[in-house]
N, CA, C and O atoms as CSV, one atom per row, in Angstrom:
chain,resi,resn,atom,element,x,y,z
A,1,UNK,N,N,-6.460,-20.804,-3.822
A,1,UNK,CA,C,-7.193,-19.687,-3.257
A,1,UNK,C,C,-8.345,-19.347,-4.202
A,1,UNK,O,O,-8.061,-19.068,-5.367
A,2,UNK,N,N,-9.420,-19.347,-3.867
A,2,UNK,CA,C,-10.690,-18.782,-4.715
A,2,UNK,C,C,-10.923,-17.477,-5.293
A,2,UNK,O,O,-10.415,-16.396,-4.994
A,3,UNK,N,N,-11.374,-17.629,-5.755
A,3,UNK,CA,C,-11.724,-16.142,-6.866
A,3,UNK,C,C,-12.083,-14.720,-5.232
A,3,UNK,O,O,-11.711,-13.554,-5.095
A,4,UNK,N,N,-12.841,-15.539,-4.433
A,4,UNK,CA,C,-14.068,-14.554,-3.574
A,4,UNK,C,C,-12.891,-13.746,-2.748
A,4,UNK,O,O,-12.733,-12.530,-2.638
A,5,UNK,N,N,-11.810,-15.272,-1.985
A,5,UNK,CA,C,-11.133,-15.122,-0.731
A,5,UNK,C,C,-10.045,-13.837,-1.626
A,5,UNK,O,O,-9.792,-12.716,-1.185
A,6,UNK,N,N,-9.669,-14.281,-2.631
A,6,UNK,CA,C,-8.295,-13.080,-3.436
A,6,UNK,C,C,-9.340,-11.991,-3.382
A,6,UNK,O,O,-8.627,-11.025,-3.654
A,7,UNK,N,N,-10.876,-11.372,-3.168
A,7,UNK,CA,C,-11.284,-10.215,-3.326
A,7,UNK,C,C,-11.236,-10.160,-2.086
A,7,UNK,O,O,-10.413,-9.249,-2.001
A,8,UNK,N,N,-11.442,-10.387,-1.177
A,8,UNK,CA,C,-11.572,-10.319,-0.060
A,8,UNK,C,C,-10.401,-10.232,0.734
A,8,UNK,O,O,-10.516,-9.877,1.907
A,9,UNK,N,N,-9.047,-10.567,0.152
A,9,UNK,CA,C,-7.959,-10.167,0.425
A,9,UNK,C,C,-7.010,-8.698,0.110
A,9,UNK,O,O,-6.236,-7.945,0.700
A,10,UNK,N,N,-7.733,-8.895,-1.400
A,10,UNK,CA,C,-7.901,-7.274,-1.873
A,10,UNK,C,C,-7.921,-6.126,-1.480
A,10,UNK,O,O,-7.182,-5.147,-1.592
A,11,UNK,N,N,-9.244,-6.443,-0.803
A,11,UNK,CA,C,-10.099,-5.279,-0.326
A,11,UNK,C,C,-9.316,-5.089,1.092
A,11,UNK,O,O,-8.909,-3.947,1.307
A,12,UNK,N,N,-9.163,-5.685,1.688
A,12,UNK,CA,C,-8.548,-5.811,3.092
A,12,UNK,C,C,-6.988,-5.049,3.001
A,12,UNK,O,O,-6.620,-4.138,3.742
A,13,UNK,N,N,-5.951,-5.856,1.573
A,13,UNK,CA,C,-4.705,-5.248,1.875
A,13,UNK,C,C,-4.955,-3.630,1.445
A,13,UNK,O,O,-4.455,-2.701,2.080
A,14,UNK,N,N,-5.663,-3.485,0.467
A,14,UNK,CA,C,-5.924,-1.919,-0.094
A,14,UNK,C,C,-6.820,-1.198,0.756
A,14,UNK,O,O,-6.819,0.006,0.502
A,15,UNK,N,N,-7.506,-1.508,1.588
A,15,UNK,CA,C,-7.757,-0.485,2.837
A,15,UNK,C,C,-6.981,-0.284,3.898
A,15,UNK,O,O,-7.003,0.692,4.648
A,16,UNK,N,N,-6.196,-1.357,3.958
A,16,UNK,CA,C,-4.892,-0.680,5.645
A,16,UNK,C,C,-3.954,0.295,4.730
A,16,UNK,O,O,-3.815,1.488,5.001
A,17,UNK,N,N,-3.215,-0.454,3.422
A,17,UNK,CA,C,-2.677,0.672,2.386
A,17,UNK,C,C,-2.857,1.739,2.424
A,17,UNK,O,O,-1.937,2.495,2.735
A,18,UNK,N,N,-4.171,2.235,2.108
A,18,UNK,CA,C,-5.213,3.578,2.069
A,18,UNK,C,C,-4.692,4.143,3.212
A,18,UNK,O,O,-3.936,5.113,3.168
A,19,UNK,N,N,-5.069,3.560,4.323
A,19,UNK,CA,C,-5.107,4.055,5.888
A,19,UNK,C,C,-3.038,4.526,6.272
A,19,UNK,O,O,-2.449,5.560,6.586
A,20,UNK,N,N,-2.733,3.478,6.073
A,20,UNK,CA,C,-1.669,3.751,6.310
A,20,UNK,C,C,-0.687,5.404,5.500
A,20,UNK,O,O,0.201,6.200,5.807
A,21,UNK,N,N,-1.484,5.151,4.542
A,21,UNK,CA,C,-0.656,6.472,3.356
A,21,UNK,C,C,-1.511,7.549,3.783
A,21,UNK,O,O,-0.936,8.607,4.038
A,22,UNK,N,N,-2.752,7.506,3.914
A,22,UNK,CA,C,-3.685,8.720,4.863
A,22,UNK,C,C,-2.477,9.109,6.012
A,22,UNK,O,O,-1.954,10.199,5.785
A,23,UNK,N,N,-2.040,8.500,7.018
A,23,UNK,CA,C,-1.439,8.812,7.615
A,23,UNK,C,C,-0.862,10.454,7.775
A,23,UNK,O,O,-1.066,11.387,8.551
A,24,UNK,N,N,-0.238,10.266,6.868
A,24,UNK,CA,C,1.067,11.342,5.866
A,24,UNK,C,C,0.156,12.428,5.393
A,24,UNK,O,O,0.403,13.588,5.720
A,25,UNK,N,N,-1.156,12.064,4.448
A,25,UNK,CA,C,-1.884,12.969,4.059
A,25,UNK,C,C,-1.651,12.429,2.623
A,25,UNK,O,O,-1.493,13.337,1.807
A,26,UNK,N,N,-1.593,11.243,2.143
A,26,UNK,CA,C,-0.937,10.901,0.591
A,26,UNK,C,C,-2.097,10.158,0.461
A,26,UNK,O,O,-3.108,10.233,1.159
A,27,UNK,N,N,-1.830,9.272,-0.695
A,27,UNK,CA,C,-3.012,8.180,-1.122
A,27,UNK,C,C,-1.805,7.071,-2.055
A,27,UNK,O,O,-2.175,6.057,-2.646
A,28,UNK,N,N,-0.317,7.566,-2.000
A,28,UNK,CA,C,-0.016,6.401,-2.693
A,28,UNK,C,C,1.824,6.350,-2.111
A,28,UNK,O,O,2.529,7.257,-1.670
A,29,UNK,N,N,2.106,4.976,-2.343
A,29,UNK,CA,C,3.890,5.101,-2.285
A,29,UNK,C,C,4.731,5.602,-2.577
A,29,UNK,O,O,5.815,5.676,-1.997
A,30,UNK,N,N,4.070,6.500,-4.515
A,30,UNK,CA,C,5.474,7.887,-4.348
A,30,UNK,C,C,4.989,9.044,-4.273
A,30,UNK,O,O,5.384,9.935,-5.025
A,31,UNK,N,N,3.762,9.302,-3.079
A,31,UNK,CA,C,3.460,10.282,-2.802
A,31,UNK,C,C,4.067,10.287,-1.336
A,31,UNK,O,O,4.224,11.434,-0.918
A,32,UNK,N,N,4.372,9.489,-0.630
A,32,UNK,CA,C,5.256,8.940,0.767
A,32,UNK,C,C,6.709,9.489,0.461
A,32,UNK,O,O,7.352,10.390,1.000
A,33,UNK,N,N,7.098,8.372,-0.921
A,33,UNK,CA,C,8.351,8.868,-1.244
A,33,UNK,C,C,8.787,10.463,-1.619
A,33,UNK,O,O,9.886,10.915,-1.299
A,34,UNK,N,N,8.330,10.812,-1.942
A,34,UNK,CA,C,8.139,12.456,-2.057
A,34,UNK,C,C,7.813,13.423,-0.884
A,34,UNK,O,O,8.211,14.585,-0.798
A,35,UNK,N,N,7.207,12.914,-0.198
A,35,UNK,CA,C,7.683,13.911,1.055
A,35,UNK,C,C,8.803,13.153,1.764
A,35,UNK,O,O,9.099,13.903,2.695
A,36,UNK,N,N,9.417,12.310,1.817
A,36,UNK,CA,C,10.282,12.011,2.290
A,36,UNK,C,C,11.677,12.537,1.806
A,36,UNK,O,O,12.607,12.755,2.582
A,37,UNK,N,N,11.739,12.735,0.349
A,37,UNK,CA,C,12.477,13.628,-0.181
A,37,UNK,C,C,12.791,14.802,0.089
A,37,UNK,O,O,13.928,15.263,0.180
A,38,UNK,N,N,11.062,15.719,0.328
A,38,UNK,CA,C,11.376,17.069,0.484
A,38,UNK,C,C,11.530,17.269,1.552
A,38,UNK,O,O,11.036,18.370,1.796
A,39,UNK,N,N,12.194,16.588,2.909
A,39,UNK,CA,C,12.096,16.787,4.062
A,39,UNK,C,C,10.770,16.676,5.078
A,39,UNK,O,O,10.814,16.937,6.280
A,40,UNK,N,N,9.558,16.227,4.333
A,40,UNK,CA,C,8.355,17.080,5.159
A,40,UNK,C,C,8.323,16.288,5.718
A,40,UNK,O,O,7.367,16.528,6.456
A,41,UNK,N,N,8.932,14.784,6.148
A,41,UNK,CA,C,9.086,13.795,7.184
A,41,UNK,C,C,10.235,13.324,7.496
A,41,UNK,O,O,11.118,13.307,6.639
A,42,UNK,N,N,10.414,12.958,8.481
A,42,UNK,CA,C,11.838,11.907,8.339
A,42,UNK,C,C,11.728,10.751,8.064
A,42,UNK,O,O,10.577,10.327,7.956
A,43,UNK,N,N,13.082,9.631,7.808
A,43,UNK,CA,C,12.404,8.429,7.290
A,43,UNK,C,C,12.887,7.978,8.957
A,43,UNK,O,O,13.096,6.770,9.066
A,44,UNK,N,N,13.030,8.575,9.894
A,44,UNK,CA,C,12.774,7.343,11.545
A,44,UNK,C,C,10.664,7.702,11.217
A,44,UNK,O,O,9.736,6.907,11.370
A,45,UNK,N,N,10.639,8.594,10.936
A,45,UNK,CA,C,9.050,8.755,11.278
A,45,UNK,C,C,8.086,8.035,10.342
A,45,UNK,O,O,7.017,7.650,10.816
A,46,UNK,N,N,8.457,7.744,8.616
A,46,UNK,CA,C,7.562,7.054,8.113
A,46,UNK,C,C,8.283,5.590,7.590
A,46,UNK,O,O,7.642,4.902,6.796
A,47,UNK,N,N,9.450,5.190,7.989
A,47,UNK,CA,C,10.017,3.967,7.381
A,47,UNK,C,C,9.048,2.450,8.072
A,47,UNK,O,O,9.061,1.316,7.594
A,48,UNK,N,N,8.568,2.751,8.842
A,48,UNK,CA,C,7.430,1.098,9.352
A,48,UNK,C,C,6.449,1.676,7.971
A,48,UNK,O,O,6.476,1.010,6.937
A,49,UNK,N,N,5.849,2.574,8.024
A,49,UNK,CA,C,4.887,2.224,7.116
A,49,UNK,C,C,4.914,2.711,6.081
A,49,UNK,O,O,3.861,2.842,5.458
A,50,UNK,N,N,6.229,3.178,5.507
A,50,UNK,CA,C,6.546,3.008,3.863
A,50,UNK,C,C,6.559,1.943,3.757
A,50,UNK,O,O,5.727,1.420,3.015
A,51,UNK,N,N,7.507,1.159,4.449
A,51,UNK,CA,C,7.692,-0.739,3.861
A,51,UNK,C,C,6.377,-1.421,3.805
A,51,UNK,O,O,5.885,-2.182,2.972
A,52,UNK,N,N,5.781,-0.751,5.352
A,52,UNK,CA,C,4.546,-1.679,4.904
A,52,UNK,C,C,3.816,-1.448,4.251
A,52,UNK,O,O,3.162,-2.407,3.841
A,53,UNK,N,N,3.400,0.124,3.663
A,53,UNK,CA,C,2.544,0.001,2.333
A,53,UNK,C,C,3.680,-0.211,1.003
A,53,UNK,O,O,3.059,-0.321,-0.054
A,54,UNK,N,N,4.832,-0.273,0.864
A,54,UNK,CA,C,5.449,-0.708,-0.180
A,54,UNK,C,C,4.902,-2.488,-0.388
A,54,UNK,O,O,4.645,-3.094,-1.429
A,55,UNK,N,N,4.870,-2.935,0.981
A,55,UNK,CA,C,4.614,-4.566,0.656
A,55,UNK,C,C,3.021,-4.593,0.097
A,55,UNK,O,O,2.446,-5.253,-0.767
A,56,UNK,N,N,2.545,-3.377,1.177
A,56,UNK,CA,C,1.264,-4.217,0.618
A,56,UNK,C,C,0.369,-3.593,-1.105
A,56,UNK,O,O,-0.581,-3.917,-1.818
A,57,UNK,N,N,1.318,-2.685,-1.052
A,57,UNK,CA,C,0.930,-2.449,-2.546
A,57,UNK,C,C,1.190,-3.359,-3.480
A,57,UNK,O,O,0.309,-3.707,-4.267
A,58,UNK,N,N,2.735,-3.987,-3.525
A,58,UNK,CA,C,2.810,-5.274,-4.197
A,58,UNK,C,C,1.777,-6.361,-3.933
A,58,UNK,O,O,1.384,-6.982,-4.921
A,59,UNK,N,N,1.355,-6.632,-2.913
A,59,UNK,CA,C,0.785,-7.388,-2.419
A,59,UNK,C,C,-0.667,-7.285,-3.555
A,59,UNK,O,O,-1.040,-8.266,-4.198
A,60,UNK,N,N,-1.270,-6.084,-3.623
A,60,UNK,CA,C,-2.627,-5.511,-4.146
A,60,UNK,C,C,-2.117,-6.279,-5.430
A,60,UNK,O,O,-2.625,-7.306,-5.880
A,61,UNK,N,N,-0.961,-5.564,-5.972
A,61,UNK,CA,C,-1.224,-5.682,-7.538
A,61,UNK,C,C,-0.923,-7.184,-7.983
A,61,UNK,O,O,-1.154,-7.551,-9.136
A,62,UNK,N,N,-0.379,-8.060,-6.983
A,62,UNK,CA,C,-0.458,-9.146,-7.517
A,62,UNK,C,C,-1.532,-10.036,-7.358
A,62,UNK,O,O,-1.564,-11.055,-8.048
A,63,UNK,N,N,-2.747,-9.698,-6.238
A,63,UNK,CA,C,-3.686,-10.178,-6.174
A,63,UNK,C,C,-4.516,-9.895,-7.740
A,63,UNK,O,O,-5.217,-10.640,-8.426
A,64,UNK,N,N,-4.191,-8.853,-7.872
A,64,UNK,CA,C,-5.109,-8.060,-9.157
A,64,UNK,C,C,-4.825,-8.885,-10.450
A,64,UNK,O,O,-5.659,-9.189,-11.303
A,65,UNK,N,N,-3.342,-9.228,-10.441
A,65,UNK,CA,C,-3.013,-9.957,-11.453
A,65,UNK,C,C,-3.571,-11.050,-11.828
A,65,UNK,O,O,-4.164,-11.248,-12.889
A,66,UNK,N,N,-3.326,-12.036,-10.657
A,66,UNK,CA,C,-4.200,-13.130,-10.454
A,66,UNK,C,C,-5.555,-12.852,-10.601
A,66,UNK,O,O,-5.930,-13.479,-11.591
A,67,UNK,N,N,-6.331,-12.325,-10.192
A,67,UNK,CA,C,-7.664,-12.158,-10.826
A,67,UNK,C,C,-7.955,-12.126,-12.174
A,67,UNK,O,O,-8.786,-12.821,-12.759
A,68,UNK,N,N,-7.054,-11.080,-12.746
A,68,UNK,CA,C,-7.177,-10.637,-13.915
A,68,UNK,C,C,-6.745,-12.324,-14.740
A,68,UNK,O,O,-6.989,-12.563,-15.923
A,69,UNK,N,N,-6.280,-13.009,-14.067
A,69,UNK,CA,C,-5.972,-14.827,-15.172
A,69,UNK,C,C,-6.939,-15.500,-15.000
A,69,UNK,O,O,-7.112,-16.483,-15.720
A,70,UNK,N,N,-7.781,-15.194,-14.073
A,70,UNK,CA,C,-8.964,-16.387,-13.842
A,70,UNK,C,C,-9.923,-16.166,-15.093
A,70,UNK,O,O,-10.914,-16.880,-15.245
């Protein structure tokens, strides 16, 4: 995979991320996890897109990683 396509993958998984945690009114996964704690959601209402920004946050930081070796 090229240096350009991993930014370009980047940018792509960390804007649905963004979007998805906007959702809620958050900007990150234990800001999700935390209202899920305090009741201010249920998890039938945010469990599709906790997992999926849980994946795609991993997803970010290992792209990042990889960048960061080139």
């Amino acid at each position: 995979m090229s240096a350009l396509w991993r930014v370009l993958v980047l940018r792509s998984c960390d804007a649905e991320r963004r979007a998805r945690c906007a959702r809620f009114g958050v900007a990150t996964l234990a800001e999700m996890d935390t209202l899920l704690q305090q009741g201010a959601v249920t998890e039938e209402d945010i469990l599709e897109d906790f997992q999926h920004v849980d994946y795609l946050t991993a997803r970010v930081e290992g792209i990042k990683q990889m960048l960061e070796e080139l």
